[in-house]
C-alpha positions in Angstrom: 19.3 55.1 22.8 21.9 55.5 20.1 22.8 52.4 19.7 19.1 51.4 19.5 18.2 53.3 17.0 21.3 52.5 14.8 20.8 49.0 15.1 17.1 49.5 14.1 18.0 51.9 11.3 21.1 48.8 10.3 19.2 46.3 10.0 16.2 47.7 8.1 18.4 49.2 6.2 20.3 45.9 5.3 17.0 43.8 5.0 15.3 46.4 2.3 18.3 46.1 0.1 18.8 42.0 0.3 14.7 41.7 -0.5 15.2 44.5 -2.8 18.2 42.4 -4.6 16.0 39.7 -4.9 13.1 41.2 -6.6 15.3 43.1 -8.9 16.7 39.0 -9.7 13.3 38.2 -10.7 12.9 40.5 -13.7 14.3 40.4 -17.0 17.8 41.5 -16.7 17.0 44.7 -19.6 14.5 45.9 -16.3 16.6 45.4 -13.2 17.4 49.0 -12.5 16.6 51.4 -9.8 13.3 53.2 -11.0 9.7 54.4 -9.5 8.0 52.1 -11.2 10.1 48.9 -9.9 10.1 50.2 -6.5 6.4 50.4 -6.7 6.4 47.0 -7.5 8.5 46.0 -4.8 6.4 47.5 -2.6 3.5 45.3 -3.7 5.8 42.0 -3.5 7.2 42.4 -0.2 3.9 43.5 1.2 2.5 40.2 -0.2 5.6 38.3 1.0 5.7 39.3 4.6 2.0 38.2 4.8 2.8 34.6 3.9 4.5 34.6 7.2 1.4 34.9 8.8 0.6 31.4 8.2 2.2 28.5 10.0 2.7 26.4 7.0 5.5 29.5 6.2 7.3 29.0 9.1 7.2 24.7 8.9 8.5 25.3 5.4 11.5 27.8 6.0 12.2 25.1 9.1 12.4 22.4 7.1 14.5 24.5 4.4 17.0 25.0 7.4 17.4 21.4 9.0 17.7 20.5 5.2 20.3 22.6 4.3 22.4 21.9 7.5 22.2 18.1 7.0 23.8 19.0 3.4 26.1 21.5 4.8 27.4 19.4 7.5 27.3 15.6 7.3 26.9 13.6 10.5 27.4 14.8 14.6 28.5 17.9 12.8 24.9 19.2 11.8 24.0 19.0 15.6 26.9 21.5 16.3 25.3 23.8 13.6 21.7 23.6 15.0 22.7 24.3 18.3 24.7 27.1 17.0 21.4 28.7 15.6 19.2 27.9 18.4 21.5 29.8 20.7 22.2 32.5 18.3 18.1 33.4 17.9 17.7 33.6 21.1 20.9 35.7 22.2 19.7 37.8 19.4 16.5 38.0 19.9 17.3 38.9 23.7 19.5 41.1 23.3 18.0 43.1 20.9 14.4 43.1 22.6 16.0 44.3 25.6 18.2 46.8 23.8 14.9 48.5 22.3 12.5 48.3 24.8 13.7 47.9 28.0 16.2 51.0 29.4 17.3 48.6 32.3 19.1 46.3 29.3 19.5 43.0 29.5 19.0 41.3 33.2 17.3 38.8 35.6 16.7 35.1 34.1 16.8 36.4 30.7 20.5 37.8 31.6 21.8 33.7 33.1 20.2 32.3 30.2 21.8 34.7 27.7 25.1 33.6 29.1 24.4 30.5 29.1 23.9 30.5 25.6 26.7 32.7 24.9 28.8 29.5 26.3 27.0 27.2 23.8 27.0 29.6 21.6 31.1 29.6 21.5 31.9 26.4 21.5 29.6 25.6 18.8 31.0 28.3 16.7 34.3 27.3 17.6 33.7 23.9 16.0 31.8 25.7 12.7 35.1 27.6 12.5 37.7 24.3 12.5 35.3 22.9 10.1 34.5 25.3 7.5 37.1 27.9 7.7 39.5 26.5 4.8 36.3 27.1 3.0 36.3 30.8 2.4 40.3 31.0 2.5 41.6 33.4 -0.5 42.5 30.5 -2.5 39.6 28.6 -2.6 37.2 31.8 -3.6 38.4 31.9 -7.1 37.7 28.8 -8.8 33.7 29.2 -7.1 33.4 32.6 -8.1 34.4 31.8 -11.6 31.3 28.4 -11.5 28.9 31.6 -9.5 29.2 34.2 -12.4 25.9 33.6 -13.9 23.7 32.8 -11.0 25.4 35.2 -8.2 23.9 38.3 -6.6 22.4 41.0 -8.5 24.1 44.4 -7.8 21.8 47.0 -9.2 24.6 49.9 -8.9 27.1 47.8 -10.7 24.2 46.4 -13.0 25.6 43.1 -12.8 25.6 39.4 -11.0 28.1 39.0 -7.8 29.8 36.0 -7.0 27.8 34.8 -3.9 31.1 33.2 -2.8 32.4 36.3 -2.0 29.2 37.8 0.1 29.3 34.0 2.1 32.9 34.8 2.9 32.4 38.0 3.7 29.3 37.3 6.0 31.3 34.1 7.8 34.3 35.8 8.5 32.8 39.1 9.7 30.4 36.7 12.0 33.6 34.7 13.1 35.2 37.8 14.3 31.9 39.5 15.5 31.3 36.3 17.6 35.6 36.4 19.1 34.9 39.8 19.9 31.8 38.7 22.2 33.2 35.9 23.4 36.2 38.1 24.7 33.7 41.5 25.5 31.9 39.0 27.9 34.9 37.3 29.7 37.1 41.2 29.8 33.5 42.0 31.9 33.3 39.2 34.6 37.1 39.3 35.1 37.9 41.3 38.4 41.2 42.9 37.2 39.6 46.0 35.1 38.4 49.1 36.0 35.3 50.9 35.9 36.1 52.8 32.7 37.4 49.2 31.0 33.9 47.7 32.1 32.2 50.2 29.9 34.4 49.4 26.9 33.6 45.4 27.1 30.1 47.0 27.6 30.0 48.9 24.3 32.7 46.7 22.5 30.1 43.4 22.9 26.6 45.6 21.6 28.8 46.4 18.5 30.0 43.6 18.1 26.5 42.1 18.5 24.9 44.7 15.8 28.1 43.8 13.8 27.0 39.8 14.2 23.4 40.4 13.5 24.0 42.2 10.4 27.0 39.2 8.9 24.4 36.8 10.1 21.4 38.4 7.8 23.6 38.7 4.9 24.6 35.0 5.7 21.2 33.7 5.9 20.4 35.9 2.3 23.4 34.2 0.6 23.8 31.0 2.1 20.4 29.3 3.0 17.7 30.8 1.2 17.7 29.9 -2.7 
């Protein structure tokens, strides 16, 4: 119950302000504040926005944004790693989640074997994203992108001005690394037959966190990263 409503609350939460970022990006930088009168008008563009999604030409477009933008990111074999990264990762979300909110039992049956089954995909794949892209976001190599991201970055209405994007993407990457180790070992800690009842409810907890905490990196990641 808590943690259903928390990750409800989270992720609402988190999604209002990255749409609200946005809108506030559109306007002349003299108008992006936090006022009535933008809020109103965010109201009426997100309304508008969320409705384009009833259409299927939405949906073939933002595909074809993300097969595009992982052939870029990751040249050759590699892009297959990344797609079967996401694939598993929508549905373990998606899953999970459901389950989490509307079903008390939780997570079980067929839709419990192929969760794990995609956790095990899910893994290796990020595993492989990890080896590749890690030197990426390392300390060292923030700087010199921040410095080339200070004009175009993220829009911070409480600071009133542009973010590095670099720093969000390494923020959401390693946060979604270590979310993902954290389920990875959550999941294995569970099946193993050497802890106690008590310990089985810590993997228990320990791997829904960890899954709000992986959500969350992973809609911040997709704000940042993919969409323009």
């Amino acid at each position: 119950m808590i943690f259903g409503i928390t990750s409800f609350v989270l992720i609402v939460i988190l999604g209002l302000r990255l749409t609200f970022g946005r809108f506030l990006g559109r306007l002349p930088e003299d108008k992006r504040k936090i006022s009535t009168e933008n809020f109103k008008a965010y109201v009426k563009w997100i309304a508008g926005w969320k409705l384009s999604f009833l259409k299927l030409e939405r949906w073939d477009r933002c595909l074809d944004r993300l097969v595009a933008w992982g052939r870029k990111n990751f040249p050759g074999w590699t892009a297959w790693v990344f797609y079967v990264l996401v694939l598993c990762y929508v549905y373990l979300a998606f899953s999970g989640l459901f389950f989490a909110w509307f079903v008390p039992r939780g997570l079980y049956g067929f839709p419990l074997l192929l969760h794990v089954a995609a956790g095990a995909l899910f893994a290796i794949s990020l595993t492989i994203i990890l080896f590749l892209k890690a030197r990426v976001y390392l300390p060292e190599k923030l700087e010199s992108r921040a410095a080339a991201q200070e004009k175009g970055g993220f829009w911070c209405p409480l600071l009133g001005k542009n973010l590095p994007r670099i720093y969000l993407e390494a923020v959401a990457f390693w946060v979604f690394v270590a979310a993902g180790f954290f389920l990875a070992a959550s999941t294995l800690g569970s099946m193993l037959p050497y802890f106690n009842y008590p310990a089985q409810i810590f993997f228990f907890n320990l791997h829904r966190w960890s899954a709000l905490a992986s959500v969350l990196s992973a809609i911040l990641a997709l704000d940042v990263m993919i969409v323009d």
